[in-house]
C-alpha positions, 0 to 999 in steps of 0.5 A, a space after each residue: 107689648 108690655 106695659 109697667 104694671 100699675 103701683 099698688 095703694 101701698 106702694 105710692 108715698 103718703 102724704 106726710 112723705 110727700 109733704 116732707 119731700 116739699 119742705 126739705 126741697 124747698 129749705 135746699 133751694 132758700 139755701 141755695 139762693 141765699 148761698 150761690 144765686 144772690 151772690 153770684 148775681 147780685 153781689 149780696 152775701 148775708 151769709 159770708 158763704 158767697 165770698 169764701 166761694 168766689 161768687 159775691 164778686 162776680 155779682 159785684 162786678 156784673 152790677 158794675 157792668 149793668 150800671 156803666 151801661 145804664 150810664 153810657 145809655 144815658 150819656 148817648 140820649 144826652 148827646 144826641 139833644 146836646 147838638 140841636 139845643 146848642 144851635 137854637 141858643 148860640 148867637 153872634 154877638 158884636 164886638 164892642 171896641 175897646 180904646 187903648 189908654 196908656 199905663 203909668 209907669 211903675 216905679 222901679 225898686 232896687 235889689 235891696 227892696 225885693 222880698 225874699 222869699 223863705 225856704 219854709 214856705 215850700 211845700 213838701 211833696 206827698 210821701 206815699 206808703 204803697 204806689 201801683 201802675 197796671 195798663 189796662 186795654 180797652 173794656 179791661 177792668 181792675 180792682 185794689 182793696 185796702 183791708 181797714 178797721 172800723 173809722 180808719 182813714 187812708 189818703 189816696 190818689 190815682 191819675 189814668 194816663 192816656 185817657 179817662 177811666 170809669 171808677 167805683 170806690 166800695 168797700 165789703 166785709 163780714 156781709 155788709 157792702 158799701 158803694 161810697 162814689 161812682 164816676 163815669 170818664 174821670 182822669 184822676 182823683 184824690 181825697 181821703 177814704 173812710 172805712 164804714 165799717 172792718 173789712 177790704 174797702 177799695 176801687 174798681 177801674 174799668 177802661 172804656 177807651 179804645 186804646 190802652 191805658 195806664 193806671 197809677 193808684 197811690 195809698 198812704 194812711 191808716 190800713 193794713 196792705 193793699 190788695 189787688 183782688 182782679 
């Protein structure tokens, strides 16, 4: 049987090949982690290489996912010690009766004395620049974005029809991101949105009921388009 024959001294790499071997192998994996790993799992992108490739959302949807299930986790434990607390604490409470007294009349004013009221003192109904409705099924999640500059301000409101809805209001551009609120089975919600800094700054809904249902985002204000970006 034939074996390989053993190298010779000078067939094997130096030392300085091998030490360059290991520098250019580590300057590829630092590359590689800051371009494709921390985005992709993190949803951090210093380099902006992460988003051009599609991978700094999916990082961001997947510490959106990590973080509604902290959160549900925590209303479950909630829960459960909500019940044996109540029935510690309730107590009955008598009924104390109440006496009847007999009101005085009002006096009766004529047609001429009633206040009129003006036509200016309605409010107009809110106009919106841009409106979108989208059924969402149960665990489906969607993402609407306004690209703003730097200290622009946009008026928004969104109503989930047929159940409450898990949101994150956020917002990314030139490597930076930005959380500005969270909430967890919220039925609607308005206020106005400030950009931190120039970039797509929007939300993220996700269904967590069991039935479908139907999501309507209204924008008005300072930005350029609204996007719908999942």
């Amino acid at each position: 049987m034939y074996n390989t024959d053993i190298p010779k001294r000078e067939e094997l790499p130096s030392t300085a090949k091998l030490i360059r071997s290991t520098i250019i192998a580590a300057i590829v994996a630092l590359v590689l982690l800051v371009t494709v790993v921390m985005p992709a799992e993190y949803g951090i992108d210093p380099t902006g290489a992460g988003r051009a490739l599609g991978l700094t959302e999916m990082g961001e949807i997947k510490e959106q996912l990590a973080d509604e299930a902290a959160a549900d986790e925590e209303a479950q434990m909630v829960a459960v010690q909500s019940p044996s607390d109540q029935q510690e604490t309730e107590t009955v409470q008598p009924e104390e009766p109440t006496q009847e007294t007999a009101s005085a009349p009002e006096p009766v004013t004529s047609a001429e004395e009633e206040p009129q009221v003006s036509e200016a003192v309605q409010t107009e109904k809110p106009q919106w620049q841009d409106e979108v409705r989208v059924v969402l099924t149960p665990g489906e999640g969607t993402e609407f974005k306004l690209t703003m500059e730097e200290g622009a301000v946009a008026r928004f409101s969104w109503i989930s029809e047929g159940g409450p809805i898990n949101y994150d209001t956020h917002g990314d551009g030139s490597g930076q991101s930005i959380s500005y609120e969270k909430g967890r089975g919220v039925p609607e919600d308005e206020g106005e949105l400030e950009a931190a800094f120039t970039g797509n700054h929007g939300w993220f809904f996700r269904n967590r009921n069991d039935n479908n249902i139907t999501l309507v985002l209204r924008t008005d204000g300072d930005y350029g388009e609204l996007k719908k970006m999942l």
